[in-house]
DRENDRENMI-870848 format. One record per residue: residue number from 0; residue in three letters; x, y, z of N, C-alpha, C in turn. Coordinates in Angstrom, 2 decimals, always signed. Layout:
BEGIN
   num   residuo       n_X       n_Y       n_Z      ca_X      ca_Y      ca_Z       c_X       c_Y       c_Z
   NUM       ALA         X         Y         Z         X         Y         Z         X         Y         Z
...
***
This chain:
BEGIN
   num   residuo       n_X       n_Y       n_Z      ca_X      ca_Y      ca_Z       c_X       c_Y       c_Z
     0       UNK     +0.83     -1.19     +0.00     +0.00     +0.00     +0.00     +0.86     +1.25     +0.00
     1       UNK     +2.01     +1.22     +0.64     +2.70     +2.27     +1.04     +3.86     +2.10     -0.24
     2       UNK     +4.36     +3.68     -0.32     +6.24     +3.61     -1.46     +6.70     +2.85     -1.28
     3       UNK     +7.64     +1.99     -1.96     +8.45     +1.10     -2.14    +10.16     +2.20     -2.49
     4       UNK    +11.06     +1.62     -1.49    +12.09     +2.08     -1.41    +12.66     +2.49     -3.16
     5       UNK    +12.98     +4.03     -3.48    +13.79     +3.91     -4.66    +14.82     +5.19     -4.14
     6       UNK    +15.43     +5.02     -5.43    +16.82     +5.42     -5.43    +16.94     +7.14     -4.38
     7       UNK    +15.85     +7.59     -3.64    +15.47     +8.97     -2.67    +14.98     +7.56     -1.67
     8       UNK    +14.85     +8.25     -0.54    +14.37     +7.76     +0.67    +12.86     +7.56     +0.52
     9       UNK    +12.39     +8.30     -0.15    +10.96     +8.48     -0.27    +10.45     +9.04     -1.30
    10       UNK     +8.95     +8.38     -2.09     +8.55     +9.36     -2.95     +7.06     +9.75     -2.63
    11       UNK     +6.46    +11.15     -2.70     +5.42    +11.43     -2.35     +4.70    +12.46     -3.67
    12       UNK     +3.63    +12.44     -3.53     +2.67    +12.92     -4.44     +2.14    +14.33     -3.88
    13       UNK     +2.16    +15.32     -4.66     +2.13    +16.92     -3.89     +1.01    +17.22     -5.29
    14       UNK     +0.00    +17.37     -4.57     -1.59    +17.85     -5.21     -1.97    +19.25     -5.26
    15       UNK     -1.63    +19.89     -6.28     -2.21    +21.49     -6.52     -3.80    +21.51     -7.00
    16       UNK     -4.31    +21.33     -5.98     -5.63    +21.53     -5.65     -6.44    +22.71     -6.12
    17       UNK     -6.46    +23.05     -7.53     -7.01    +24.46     -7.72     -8.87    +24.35     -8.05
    18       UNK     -9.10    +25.37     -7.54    -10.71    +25.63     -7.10    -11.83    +25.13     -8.27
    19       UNK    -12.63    +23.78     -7.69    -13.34    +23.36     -9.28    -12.78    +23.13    -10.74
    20       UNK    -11.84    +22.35    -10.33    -10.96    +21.60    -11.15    -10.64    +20.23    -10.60
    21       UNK    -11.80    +19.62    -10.16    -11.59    +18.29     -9.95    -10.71    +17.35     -8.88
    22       UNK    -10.88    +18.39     -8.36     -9.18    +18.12     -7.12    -10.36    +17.37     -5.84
    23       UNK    -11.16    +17.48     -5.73    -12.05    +16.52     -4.51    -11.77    +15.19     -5.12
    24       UNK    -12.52    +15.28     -6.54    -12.24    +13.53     -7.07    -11.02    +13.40     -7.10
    25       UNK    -10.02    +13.74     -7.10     -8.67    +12.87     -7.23     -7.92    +12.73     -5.56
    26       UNK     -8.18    +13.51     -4.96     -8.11    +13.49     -3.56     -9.15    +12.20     -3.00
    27       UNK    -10.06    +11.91     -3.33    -10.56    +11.12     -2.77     -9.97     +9.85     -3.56
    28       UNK     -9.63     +9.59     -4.49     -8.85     +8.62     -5.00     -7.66     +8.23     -4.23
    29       UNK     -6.86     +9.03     -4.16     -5.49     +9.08     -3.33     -5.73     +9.05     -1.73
    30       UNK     -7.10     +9.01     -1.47     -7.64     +8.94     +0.13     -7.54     +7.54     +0.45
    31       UNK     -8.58     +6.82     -0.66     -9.30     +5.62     -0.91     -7.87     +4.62     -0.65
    32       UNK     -6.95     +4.99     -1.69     -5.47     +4.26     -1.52     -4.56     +3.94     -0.62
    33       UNK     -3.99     +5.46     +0.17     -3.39     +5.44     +0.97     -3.90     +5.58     +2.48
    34       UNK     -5.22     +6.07     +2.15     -5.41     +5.99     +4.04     -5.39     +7.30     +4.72
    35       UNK     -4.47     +7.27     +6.10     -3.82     +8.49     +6.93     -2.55     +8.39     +6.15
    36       UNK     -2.46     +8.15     +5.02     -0.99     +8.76     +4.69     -1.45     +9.48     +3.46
    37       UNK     -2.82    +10.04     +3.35     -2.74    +11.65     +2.59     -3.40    +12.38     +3.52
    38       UNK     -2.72    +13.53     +3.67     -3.02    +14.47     +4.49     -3.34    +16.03     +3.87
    39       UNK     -3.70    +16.69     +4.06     -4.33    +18.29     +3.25     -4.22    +19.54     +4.75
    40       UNK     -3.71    +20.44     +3.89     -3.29    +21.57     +4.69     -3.34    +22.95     +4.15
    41       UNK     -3.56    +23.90     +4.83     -3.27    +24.91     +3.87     -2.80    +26.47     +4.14
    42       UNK     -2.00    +27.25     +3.03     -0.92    +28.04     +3.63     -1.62    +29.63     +3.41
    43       UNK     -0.83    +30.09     +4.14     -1.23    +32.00     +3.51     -0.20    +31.97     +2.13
    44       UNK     -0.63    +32.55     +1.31     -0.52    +32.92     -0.20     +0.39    +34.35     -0.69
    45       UNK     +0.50    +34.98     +0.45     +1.12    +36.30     +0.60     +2.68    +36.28     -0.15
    46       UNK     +2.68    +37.20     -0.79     +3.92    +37.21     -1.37     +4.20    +36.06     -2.81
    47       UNK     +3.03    +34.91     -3.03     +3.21    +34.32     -4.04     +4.52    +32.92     -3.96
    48       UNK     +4.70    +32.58     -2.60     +5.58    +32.06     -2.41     +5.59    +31.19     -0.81
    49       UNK     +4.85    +29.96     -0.75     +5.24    +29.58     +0.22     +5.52    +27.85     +0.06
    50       UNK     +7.22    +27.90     -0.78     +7.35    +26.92     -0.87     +8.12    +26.10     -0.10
    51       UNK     +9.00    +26.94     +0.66     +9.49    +26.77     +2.17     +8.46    +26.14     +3.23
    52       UNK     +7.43    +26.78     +3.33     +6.41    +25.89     +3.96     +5.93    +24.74     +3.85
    53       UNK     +5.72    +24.47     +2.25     +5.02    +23.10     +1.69     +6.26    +22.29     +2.06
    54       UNK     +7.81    +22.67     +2.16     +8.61    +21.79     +2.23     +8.93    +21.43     +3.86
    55       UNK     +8.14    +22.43     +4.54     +8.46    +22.15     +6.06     +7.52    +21.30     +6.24
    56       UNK     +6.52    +21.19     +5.85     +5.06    +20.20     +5.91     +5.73    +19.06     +5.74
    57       UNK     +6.41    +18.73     +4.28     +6.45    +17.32     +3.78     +7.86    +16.31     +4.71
    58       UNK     +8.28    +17.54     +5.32     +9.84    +16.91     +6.15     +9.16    +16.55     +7.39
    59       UNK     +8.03    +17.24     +8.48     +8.04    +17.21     +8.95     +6.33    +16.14     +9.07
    60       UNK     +6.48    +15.31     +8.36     +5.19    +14.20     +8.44     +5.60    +13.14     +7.17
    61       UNK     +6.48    +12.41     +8.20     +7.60    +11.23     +7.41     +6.29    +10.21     +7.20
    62       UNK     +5.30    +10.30     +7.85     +4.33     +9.18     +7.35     +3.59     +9.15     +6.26
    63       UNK     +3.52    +10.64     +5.74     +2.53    +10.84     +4.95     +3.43    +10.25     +3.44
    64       UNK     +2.41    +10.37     +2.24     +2.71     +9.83     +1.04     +1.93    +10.71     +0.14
    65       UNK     +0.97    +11.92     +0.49     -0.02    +12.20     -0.46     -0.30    +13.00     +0.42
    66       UNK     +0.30    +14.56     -0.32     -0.49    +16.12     +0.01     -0.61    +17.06     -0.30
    67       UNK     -2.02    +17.17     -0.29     -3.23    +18.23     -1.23     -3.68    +19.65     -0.28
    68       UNK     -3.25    +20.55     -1.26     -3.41    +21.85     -0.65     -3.89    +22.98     -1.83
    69       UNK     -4.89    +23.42     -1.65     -5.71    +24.75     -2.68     -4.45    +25.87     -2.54
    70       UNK     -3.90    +26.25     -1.98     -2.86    +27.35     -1.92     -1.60    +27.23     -1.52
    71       UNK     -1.09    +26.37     -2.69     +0.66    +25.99     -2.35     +0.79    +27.03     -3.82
    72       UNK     +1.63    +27.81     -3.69     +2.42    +28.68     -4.85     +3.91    +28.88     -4.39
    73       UNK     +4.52    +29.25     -5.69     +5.84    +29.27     -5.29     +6.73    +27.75     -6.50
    74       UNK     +8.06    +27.96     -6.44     +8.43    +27.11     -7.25     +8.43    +25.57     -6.39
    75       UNK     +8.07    +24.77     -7.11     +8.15    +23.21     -6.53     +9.01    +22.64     -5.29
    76       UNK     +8.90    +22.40     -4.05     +9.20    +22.60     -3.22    +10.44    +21.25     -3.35
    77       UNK    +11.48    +21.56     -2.49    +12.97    +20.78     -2.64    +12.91    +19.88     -0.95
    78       UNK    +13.12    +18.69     -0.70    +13.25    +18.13     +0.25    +14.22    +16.88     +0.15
    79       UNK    +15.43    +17.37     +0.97    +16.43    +16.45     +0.80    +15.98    +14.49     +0.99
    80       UNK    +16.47    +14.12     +0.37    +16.13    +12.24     +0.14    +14.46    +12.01     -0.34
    81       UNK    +13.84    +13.18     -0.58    +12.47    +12.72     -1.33    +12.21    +13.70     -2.59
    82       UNK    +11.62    +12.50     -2.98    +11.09    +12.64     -4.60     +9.57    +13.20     -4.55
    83       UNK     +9.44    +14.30     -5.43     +8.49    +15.26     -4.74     +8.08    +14.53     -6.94
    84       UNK     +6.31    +14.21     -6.26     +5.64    +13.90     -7.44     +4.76    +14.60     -7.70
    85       UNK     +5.06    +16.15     -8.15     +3.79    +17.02     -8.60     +2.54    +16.91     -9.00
    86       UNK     +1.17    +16.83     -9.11     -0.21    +16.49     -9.41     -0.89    +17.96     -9.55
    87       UNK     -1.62    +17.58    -10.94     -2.56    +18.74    -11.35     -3.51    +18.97    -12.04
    88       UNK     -4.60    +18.97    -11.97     -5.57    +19.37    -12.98     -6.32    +20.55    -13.42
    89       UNK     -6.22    +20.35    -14.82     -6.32    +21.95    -15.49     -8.18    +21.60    -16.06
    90       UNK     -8.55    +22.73    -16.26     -9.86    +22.60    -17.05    -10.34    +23.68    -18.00
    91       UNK    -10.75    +23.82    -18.58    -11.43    +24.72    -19.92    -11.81    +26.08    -19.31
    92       UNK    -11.64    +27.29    -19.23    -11.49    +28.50    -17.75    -13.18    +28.76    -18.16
    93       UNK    -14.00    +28.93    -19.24    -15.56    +29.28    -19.16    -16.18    +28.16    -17.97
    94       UNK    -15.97    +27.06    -18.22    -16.46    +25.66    -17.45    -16.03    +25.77    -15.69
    95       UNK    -14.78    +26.27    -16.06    -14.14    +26.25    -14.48    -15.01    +27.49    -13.29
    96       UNK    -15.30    +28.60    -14.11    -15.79    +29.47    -13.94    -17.36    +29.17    -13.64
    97       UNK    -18.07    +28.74    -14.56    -19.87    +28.51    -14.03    -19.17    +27.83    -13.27
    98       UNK    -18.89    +26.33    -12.82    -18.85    +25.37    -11.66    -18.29    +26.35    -10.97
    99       UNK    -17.80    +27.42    -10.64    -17.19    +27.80     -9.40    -18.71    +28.59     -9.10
   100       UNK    -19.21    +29.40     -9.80    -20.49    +30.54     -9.31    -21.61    +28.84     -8.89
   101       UNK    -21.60    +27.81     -9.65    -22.65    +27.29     -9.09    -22.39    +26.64     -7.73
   102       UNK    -21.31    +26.54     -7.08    -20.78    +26.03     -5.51    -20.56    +26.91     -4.90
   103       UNK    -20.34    +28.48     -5.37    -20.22    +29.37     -4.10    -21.79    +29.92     -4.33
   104       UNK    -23.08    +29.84     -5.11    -24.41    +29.85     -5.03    -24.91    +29.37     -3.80
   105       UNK    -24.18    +27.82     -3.81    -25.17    +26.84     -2.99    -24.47    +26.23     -1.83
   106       UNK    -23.02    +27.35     -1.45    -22.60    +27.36     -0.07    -22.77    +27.67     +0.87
   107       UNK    -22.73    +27.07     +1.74    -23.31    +27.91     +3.23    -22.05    +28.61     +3.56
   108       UNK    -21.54    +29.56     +3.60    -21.19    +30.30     +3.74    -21.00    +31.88     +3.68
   109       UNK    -20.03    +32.53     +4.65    -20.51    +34.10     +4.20    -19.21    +34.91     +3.94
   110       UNK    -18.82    +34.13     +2.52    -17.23    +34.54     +1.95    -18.06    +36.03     +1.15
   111       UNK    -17.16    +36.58     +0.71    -17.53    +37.20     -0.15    -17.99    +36.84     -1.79
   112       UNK    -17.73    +35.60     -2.16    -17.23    +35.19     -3.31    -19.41    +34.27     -3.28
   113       UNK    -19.11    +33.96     -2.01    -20.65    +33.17     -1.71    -21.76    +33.69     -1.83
   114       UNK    -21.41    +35.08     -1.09    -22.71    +36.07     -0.97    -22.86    +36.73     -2.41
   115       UNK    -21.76    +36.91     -3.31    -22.26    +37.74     -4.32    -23.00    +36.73     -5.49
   116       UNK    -22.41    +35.11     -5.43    -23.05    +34.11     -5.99    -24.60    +34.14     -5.95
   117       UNK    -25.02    +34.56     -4.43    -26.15    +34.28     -3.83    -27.17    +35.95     -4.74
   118       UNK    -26.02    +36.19     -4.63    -27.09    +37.67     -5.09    -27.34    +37.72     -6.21
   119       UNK    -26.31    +37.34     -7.19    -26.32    +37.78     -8.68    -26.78    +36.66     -9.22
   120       UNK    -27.15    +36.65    -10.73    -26.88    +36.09    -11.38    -25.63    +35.48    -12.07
   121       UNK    -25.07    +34.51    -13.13    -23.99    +34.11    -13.69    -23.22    +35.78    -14.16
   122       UNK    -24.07    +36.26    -14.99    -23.75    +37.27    -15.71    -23.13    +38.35    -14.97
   123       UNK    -23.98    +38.62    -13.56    -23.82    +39.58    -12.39    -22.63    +39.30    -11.33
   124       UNK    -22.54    +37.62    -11.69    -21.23    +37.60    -10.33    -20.34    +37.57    -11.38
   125       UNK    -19.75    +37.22    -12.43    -18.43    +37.73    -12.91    -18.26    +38.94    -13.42
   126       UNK    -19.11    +39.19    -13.55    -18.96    +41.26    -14.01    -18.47    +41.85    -12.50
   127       UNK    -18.73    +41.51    -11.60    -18.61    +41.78    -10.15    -16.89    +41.46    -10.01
   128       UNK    -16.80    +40.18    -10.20    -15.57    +39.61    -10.07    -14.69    +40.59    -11.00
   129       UNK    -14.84    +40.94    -12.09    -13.71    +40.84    -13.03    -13.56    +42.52    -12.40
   130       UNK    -14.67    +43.03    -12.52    -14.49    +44.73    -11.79    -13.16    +44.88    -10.84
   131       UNK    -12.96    +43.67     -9.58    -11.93    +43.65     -8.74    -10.87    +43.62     -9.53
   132       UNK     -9.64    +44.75     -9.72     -8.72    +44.61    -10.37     -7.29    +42.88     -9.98
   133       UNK     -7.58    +42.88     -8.49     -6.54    +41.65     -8.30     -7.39    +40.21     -8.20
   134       UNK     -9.17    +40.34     -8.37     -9.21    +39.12     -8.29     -9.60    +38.25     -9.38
   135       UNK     -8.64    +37.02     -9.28     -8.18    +36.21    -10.70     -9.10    +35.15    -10.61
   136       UNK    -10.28    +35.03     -9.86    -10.86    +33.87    -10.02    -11.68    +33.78    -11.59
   137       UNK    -11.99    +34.59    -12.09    -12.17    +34.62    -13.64    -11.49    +35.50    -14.66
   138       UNK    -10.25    +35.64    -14.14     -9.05    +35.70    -15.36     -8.12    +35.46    -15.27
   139       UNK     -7.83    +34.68    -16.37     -6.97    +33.57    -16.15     -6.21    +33.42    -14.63
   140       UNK     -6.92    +32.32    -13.75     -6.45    +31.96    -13.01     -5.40    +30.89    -12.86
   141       UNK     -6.09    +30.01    -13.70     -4.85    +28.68    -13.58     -3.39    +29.39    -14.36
   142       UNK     -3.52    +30.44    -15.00     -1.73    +30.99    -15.52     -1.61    +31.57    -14.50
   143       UNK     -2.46    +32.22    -13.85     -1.79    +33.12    -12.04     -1.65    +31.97    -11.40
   144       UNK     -1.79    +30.79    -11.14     -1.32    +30.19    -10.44     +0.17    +28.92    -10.75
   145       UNK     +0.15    +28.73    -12.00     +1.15    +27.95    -12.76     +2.29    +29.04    -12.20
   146       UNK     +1.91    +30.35    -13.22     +3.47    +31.10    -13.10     +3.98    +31.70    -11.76
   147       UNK     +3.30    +31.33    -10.87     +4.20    +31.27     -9.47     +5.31    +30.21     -9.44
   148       UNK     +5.26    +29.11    -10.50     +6.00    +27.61     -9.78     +7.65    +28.65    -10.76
   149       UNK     +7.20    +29.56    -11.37     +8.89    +30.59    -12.08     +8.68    +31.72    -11.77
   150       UNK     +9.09    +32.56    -10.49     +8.97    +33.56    -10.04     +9.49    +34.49    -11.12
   151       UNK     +9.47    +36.01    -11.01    +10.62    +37.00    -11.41     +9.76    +37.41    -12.40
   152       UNK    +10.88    +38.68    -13.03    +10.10    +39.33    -14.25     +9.87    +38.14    -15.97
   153       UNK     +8.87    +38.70    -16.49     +8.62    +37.69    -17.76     +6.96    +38.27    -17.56
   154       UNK     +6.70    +38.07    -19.31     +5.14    +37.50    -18.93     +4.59    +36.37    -18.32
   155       UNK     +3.54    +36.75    -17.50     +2.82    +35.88    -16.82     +2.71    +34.53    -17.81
   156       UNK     +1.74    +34.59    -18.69     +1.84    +33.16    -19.82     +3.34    +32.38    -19.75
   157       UNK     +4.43    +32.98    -20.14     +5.72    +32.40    -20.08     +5.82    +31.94    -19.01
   158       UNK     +5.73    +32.31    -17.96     +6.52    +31.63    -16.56     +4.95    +30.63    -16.12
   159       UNK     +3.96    +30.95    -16.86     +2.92    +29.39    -16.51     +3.10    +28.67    -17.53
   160       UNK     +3.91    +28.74    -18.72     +4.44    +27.28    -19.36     +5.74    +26.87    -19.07
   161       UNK     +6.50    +27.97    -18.36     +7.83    +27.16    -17.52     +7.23    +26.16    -16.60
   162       UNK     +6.45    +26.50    -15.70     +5.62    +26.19    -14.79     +5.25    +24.64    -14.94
   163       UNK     +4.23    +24.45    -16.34     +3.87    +23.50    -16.66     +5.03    +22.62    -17.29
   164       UNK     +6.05    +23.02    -17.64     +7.22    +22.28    -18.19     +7.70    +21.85    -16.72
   165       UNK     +7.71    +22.37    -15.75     +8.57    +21.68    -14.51     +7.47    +20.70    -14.01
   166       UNK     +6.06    +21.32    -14.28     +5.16    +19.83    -13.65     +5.18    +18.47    -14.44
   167       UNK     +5.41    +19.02    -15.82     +5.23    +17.63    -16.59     +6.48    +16.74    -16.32
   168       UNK     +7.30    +17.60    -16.07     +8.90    +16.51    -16.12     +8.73    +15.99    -14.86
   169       UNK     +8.20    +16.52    -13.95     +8.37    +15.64    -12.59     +7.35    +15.16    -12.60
   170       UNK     +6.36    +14.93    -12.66     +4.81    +14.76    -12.43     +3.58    +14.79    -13.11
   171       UNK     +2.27    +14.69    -13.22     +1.46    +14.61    -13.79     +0.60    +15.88    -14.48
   172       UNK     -0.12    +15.91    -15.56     -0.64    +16.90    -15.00     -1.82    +16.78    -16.28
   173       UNK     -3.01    +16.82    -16.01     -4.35    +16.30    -16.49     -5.25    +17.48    -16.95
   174       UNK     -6.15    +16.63    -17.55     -7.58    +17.57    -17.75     -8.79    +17.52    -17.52
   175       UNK     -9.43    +18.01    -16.55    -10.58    +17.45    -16.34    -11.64    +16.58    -16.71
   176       UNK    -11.55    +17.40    -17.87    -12.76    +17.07    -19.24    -12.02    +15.27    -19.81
   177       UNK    -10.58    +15.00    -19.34     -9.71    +13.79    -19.99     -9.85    +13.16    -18.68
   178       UNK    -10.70    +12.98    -17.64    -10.79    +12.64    -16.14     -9.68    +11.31    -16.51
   179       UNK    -10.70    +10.17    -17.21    -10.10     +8.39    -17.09     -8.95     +8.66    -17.87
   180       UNK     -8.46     +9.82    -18.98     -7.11     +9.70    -19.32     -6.21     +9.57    -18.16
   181       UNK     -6.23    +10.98    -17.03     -5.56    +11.68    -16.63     -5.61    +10.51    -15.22
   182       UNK     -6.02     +9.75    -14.98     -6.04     +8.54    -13.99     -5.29     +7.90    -14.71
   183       UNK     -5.56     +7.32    -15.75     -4.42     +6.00    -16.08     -2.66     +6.97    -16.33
   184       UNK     -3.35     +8.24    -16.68     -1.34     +8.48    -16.81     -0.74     +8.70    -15.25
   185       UNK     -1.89     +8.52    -13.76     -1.30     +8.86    -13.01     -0.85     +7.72    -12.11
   186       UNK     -1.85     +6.36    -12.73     -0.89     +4.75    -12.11     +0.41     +4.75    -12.83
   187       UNK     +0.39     +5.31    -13.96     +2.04     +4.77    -15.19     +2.87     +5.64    -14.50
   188       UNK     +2.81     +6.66    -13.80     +3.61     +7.66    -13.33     +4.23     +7.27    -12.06
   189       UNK     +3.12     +6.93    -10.91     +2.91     +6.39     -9.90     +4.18     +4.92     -9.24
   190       UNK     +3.56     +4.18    -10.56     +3.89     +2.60    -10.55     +5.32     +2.89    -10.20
   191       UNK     +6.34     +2.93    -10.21     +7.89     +2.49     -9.46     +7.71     +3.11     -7.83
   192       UNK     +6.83     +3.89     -7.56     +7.13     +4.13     -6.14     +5.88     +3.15     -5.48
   193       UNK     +4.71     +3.67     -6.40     +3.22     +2.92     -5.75     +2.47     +1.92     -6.87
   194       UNK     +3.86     +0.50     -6.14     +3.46     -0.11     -8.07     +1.58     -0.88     -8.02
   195       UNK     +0.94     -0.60     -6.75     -0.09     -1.39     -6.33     -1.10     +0.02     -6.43
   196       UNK     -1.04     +1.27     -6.80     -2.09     +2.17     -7.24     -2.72     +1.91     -8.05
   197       UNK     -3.78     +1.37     -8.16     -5.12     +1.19     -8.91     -6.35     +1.96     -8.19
   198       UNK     -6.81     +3.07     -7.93     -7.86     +3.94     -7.36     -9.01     +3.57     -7.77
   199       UNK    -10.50     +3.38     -7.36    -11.66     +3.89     -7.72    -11.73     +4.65     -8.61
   200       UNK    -12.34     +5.25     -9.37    -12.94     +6.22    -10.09    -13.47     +6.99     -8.59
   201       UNK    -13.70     +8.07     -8.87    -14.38     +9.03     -7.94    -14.48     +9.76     -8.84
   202       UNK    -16.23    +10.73     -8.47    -16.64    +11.81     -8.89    -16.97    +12.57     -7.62
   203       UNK    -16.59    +13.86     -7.01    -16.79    +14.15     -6.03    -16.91    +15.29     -5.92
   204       UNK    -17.99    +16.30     -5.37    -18.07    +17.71     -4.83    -18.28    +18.13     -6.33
   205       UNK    -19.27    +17.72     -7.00    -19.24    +18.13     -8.60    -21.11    +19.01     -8.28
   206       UNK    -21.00    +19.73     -9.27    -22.56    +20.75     -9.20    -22.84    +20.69    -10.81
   207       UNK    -23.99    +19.96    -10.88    -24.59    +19.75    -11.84    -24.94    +21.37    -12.38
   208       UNK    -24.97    +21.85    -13.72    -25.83    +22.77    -13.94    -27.12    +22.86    -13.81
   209       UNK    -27.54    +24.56    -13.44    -28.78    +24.54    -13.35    -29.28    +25.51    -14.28
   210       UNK    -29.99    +26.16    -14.47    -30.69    +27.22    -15.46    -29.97    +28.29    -15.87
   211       UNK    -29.32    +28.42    -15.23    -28.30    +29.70    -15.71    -27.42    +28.99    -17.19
   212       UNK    -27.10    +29.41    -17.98    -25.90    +29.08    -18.62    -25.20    +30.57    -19.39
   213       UNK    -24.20    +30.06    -20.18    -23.30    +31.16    -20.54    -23.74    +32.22    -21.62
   214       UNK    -24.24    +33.14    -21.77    -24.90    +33.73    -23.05    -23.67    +33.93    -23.73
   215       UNK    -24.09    +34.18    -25.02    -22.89    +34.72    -25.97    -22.28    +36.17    -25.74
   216       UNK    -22.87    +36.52    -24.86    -22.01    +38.17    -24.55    -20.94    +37.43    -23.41
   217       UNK    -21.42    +36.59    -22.21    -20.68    +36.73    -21.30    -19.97    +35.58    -21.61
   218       UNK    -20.17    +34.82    -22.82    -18.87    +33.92    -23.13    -18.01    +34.66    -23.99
   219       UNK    -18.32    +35.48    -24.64    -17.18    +36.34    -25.24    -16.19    +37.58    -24.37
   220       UNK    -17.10    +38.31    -23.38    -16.16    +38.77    -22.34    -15.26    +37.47    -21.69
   221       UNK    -15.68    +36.53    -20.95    -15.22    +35.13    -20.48    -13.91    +35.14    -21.34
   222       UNK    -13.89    +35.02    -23.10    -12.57    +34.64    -23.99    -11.91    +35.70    -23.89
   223       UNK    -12.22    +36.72    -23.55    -11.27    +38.15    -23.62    -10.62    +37.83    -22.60
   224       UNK    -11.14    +37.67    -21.31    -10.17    +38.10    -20.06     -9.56    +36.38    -19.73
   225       UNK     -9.41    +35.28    -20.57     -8.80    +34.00    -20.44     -8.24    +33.78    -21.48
   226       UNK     -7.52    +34.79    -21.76     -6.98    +34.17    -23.33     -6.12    +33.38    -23.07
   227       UNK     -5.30    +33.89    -21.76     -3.85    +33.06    -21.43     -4.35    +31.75    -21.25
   228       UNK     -5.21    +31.76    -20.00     -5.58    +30.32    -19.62     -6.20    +29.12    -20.85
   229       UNK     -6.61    +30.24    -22.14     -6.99    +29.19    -23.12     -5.88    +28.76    -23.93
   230       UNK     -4.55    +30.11    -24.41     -3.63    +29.45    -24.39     -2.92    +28.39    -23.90
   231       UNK     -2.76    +28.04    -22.58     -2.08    +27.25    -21.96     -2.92    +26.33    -21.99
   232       UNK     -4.09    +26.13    -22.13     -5.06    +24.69    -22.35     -4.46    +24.17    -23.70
   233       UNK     -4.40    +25.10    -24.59     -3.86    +24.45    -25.69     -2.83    +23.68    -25.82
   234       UNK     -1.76    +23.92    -24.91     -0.50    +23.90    -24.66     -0.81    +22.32    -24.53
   235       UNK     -1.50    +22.39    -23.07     -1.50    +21.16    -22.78     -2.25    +20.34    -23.30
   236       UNK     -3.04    +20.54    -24.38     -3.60    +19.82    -25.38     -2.95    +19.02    -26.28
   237       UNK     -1.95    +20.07    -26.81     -0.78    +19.68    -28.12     +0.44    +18.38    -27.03
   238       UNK     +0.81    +18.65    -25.42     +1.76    +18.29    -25.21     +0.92    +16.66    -24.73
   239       UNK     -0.33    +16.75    -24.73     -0.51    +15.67    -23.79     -1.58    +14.46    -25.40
   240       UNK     -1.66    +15.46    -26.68     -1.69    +14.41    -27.39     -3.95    +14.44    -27.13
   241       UNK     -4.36    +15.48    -26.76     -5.92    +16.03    -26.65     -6.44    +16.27    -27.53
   242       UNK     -6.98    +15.72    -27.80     -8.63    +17.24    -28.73     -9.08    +17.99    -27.74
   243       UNK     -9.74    +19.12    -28.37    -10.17    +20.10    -27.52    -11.37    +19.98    -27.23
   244       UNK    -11.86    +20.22    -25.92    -12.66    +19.26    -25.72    -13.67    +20.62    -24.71
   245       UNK    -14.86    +21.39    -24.11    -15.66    +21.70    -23.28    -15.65    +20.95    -22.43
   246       UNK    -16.14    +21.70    -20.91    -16.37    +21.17    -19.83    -17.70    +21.00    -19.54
***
């Protein structure tokens, strides 16, 4: 059940958990497997960099094998004698976007992100959102969050396909919409440390649509302010061998 000794002391699986992108179902996969040896935590975001932290986490919980966190940024975290196995899933940013307004709709909670769900309509909470000049939950988020893993000056797009070039060489990195692809490339990946990973399927924390959907005005604002993130879908379309596919 547990790693099998290789050429590092240890190899563990580090889950970038980004918001309605499928990260419950694969977490519960990697639950189902290992047990108490995946564990989930999570950091302040300040400064774009807390990879010192993720690496004090993984030194300091020799039991664990599997850990998932919504706000690890920063470049890929370094831990002497372990093999750090990056995990990620990307999704189509219009798709990522309704599933996010339809779970902060029907949250009990009183975030800000919840209450304006609750108030507006589709059309009304990202016009709301995008108004906030720093908040990226509907523009391009997954490149604000890739191009943290290459700090420094560059365009943002560039340092989220450095980004994705350092996840693919170490680690996995999927598409929602490719769910059963992005499982079988993550036993072939898996297999020398966890040659006995075979997971469930899981579908988990998913929100069906409801009456709202995307009009053609607010899917064309939607392509304006995600161009990057549709760029970099492409990216990983061409690198992972995809059609392009809706969520």
């Amino acid at each position: 059940m547990h790693g099998k000794t290789t050429t590092m002391n240890r190899s563990v699986v580090l889950h970038y958990h980004l918001f309605k992108n499928a990260g419950t179902s694969l977490d519960q996969m990697l639950k189902a497997h290992l047990g108490d040896a995946w564990v989930t935590a999570e950091f302040s975001m300040a400064g774009e960099n807390n990879s010192d932290l993720v690496a004090e986490w993984i030194a300091d919980t020799p039991d664990a094998l599997a850990f998932s966190s919504h706000t690890m940024v920063g470049p890929l975290p370094e831990v002497e004698g372990v093999e750090i196995i990056p995990v990620i899933l990307l999704r189509n940013p219009l798709a990522r976007i309704a599933s996010a307004y339809r779970f902060e709709r029907k949250q009990e909670a009183d975030t800000w992100g919840a209450e304006l769900a609750k108030e507006h309509d589709l059309d009304g909470y990202v016009r709301a959102r995008l108004a906030r000049p720093n908040d990226r939950q509907c523009r391009n988020f997954q490149v604000a969050r890739l191009a943290t893993l290459r700090p420094g000056p560059g365009r943002e797009l560039f340092r989220a396909t450095a980004g994705l070039n350092t996840l693919l060489g170490h680690g996995v990195v999927g598409r929602v919409e490719y769910f059963d692809a992005f499982r079988e490339a993550l036993m072939t990946r898996l297999a020398p440390a966890f040659p006995d990973f075979d997971p469930p399927m899981a579908r988990a924390n998913t929100t069906k649509s409801d009456s709202e959907q995307i009009s053609l005005d607010l899917a064309t604002l939607l392509t304006e302010h995600n161009t990057d993130d549709i760029a970099l879908l492409a990216q990983v379309n061409a690198r992972l061998g995809l059609a392009p596919r809706l969520g």
